[in-house]
C-alpha positions in Angstrom: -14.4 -1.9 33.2 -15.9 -4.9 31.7 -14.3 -7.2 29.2 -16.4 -8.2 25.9 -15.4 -11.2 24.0 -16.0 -11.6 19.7 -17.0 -13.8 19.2 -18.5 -15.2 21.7 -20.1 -12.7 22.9 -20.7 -10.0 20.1 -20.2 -11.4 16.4 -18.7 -8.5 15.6 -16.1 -6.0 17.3 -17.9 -3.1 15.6 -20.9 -4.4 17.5 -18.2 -5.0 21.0 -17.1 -1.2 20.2 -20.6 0.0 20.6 -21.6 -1.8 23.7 -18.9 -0.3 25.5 -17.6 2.5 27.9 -14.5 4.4 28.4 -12.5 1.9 30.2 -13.6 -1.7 28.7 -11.7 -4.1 27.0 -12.4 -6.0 24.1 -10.6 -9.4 23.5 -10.9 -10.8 19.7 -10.6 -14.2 19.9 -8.8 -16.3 16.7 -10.2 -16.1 13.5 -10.7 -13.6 11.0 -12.9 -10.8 11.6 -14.1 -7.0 9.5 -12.9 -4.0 10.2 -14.1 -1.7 12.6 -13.8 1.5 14.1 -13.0 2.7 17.4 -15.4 5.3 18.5 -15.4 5.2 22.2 -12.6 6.5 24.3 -10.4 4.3 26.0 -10.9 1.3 25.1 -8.1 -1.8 24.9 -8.9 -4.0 22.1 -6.4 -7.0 21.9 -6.5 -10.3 19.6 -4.7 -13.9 20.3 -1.9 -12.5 18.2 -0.4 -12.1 15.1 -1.3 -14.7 12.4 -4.4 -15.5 14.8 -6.1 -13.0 15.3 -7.0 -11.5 11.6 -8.8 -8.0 10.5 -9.6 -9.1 7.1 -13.3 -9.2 5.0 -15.0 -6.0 5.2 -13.7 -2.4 5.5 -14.9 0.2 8.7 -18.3 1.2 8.3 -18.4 4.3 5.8 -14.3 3.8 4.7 -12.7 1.8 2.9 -10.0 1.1 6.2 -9.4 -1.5 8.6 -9.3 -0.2 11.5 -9.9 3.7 12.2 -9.1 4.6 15.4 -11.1 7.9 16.4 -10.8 8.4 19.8 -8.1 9.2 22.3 -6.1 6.7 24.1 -6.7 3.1 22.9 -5.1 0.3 22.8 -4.7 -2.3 19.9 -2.7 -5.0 20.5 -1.7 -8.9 19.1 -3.7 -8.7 15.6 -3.1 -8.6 12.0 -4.6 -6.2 9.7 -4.5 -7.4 6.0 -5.8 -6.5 2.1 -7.5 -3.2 3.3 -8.3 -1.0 -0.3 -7.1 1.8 1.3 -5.1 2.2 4.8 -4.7 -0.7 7.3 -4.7 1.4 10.4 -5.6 5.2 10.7 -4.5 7.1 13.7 -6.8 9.9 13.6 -6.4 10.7 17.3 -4.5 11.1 20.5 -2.4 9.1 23.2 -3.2 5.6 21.7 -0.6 2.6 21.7 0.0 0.2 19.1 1.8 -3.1 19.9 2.4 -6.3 18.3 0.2 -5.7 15.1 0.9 -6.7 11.7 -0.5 -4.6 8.8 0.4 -6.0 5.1 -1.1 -5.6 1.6 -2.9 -2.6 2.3 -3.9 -0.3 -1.2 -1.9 3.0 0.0 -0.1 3.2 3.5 -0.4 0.2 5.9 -0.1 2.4 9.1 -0.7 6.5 8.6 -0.6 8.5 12.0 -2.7 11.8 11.6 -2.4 13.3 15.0 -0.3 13.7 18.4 1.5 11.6 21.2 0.7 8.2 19.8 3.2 5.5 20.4 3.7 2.6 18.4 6.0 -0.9 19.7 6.8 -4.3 17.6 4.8 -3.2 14.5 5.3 -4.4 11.6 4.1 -3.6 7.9 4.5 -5.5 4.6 4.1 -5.3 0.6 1.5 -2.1 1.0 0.7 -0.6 -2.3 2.4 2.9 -0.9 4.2 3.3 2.4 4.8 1.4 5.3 4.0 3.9 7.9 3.3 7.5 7.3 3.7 9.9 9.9 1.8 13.3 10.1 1.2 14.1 13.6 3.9 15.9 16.6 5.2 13.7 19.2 4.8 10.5 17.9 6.9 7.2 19.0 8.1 4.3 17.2 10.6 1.6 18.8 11.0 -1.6 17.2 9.2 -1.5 14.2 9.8 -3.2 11.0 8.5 -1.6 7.6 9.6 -4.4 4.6 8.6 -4.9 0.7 6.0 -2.0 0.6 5.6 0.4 -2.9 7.5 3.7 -1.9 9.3 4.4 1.7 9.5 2.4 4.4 9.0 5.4 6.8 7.8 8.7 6.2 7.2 11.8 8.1 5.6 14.8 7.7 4.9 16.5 11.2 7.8 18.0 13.6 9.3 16.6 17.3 8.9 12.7 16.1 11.1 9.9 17.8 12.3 6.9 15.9 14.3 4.5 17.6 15.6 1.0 16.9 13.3 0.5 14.0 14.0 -1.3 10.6 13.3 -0.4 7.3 13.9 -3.0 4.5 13.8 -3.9 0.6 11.1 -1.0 0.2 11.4 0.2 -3.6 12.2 3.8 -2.7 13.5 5.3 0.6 14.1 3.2 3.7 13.2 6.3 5.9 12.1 10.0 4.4 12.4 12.9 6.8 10.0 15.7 5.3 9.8 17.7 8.8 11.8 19.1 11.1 13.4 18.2 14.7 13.3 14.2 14.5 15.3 12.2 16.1 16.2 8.9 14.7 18.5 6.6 17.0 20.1 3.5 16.2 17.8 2.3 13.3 18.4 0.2 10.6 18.1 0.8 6.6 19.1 -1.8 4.3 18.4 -2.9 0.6 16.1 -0.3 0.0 15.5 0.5 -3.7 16.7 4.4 -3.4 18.1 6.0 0.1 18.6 4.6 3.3 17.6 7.8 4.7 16.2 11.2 3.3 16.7 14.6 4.9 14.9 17.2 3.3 14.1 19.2 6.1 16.4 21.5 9.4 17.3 20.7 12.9 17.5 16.8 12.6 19.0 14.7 14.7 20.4 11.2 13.5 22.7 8.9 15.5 23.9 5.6 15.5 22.3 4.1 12.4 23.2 1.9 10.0 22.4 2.0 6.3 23.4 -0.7 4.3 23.1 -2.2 0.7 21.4 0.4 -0.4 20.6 1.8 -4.4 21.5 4.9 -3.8 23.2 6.5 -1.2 23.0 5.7 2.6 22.3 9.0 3.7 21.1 12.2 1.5 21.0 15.8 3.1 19.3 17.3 0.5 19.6 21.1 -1.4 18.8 23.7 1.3 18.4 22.2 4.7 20.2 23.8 7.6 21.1 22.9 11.0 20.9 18.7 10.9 22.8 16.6 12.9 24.6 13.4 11.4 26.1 11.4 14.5 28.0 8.2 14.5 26.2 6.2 11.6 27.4 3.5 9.7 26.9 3.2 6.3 28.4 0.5 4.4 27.9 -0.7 0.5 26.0 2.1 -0.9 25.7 3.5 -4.0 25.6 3.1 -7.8 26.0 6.5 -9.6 28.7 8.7 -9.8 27.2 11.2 -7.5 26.3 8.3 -4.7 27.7 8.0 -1.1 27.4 6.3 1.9 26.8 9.8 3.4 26.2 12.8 1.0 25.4 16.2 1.1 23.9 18.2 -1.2 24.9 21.9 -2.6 22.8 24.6 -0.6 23.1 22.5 2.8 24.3 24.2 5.4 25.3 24.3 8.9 25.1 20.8 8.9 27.5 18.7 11.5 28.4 15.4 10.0 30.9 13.9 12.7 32.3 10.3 13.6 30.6 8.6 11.3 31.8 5.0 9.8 31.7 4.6 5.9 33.3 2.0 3.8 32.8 0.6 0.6 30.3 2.7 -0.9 29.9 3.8 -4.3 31.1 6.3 -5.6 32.3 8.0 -2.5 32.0 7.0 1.4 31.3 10.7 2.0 30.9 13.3 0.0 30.1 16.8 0.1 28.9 18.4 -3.3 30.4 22.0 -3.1 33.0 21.4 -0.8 33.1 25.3 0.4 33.5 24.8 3.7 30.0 25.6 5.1 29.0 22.2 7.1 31.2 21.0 9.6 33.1 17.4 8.7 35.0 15.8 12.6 35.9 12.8 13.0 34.7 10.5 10.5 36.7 7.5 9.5 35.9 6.7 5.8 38.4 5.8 2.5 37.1 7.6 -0.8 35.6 11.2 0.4 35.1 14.1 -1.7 36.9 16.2 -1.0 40.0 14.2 0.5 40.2 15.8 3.7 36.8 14.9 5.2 38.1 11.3 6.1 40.7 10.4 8.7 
């Protein structure tokens, strides 16, 4: 369990990576530093912190990444990741843990997660040329993560049994969060002046409570054509909307077996909720709202 120091004593932490064993720990001190990749299990690697400690210059050997990380349960912690031509950080493994890392102007996505039971904390991704952080792995955790300013959504994901909890997702220029899978859970987030929806649902047995989707283009919530089975619990959703067809919460004709119930909506455009059909085939309880569609959905 020995700890290596770049730069002191490796100039590089590619070079740090390879002297190591299962267990190590690499500390990075300030400064600005190439990309690597982490091929050796079980490894913490930790910089001096954000703004400090900077992944910059040149890609991961044989990619065109920051950092890869290939092997199971490493730690990356207290860095920033920035102007990668491709993706910041790739998760291409197991059990690893992500905290206090910054990843901005990446090409594509600043964070993409392509495997299982990886837990991210206090990340944060900025102005990529695609998505903040894309999601394509089971079992994966988020708390506390901002995704801000980045080309498409803020957060997207593609894989099933996900957890996001109190995470924010800002000014991206589409979606704040798109949920292309199903059973996620997403608890008391937040989703606010995003350029399209707070929060996309095209897929079945979701679960999303106590989040609140603000100033957003479009509407605040979407359950879209042909899911079944989501759960829509105790958001709030305020100032949403600019189309006739927007809502602060909306659901779309073909969903069903959908419970929307006490949720808060107010001064959204053109409806607080709305369901397009109205035939009776999700269930509407307790939501206080003003403008629904049809009438009897709010109290």
């Amino acid at each position: 369990m020995t700890i290596r120091i770049v730069p002191t004593e490796f100039p590089t932490v590619q070079d740090a990576i390879t002297a190591s064993s299962s267990g190590d720990s690499i500390q990075i001190l300030a400064g600005t530093f190439d990309g690597f990749n982490v091929d050796v299990e079980n490894l913490k690697i930790f910089g001096c912190g954000i703004g400090k400690t900077i992944i910059a210059g040149n890609p991961a050997p044989a990619s065109f990444n920051g950092i890869n990380v290939n092997m199971n349960q490493t730690i990356l912690q207290s860095l920033t990741v920035q102007n990668f031509p491709i993706i910041g950080i790739e998760i291409n493994s197991t059990h690893n843990t992500l905290k206090e890392i910054e990843v901005k102007f990446s090409g594509q996505d600043a964070i993409k997660i392509n495997n299982n039971n990886n837990f991210l904390t206090n990340c944060s991704t900025f102005f990529s040329g695609f998505r903040g952080i894309t999601i394509d792995g089971l079992h994966n955790c988020l708390i506390r993560c901002e995704s801000s300013q980045n080309i498409s959504d803020g957060f997207r994901i593609d894989d099933e049994n996900n957890k996001l909890i109190n995470n924010i997702s800002r000014k991206n220029d589409r979606d704040g969060f798109e949920i292309d899978a199903p059973n996620q859970i997403l608890f008391n987030n937040k989703s606010l002046n995003n350029g399209q929806l707070g929060i996309l649902v095209v897929n079945d047995q979701n679960t999303l409570i106590g989040n609140l989707l603000c100033n957003n283009i479009e509407s605040g919530i979407l359950v879209d054509d042909n899911v079944f089975n989501n759960c829509i619990d105790s958001n709030i959703a305020r100032n949403n909307g600019n189309q006739a067809f927007t809502a602060g919460i909306s659901v779309e004709s073909g969903a069903m077996n959908n419970t929307i119930r006490f949720n808060k909506a107010k001064n959204n455009f053109a409806f607080d909720i709305r369901e397009e059909n109205a035939v009776s085939v999700n269930t509407f309880d307790g939501n206080k709202c003003e403008v629904s569609s049809p009438p009897s959905i709010c109290m």
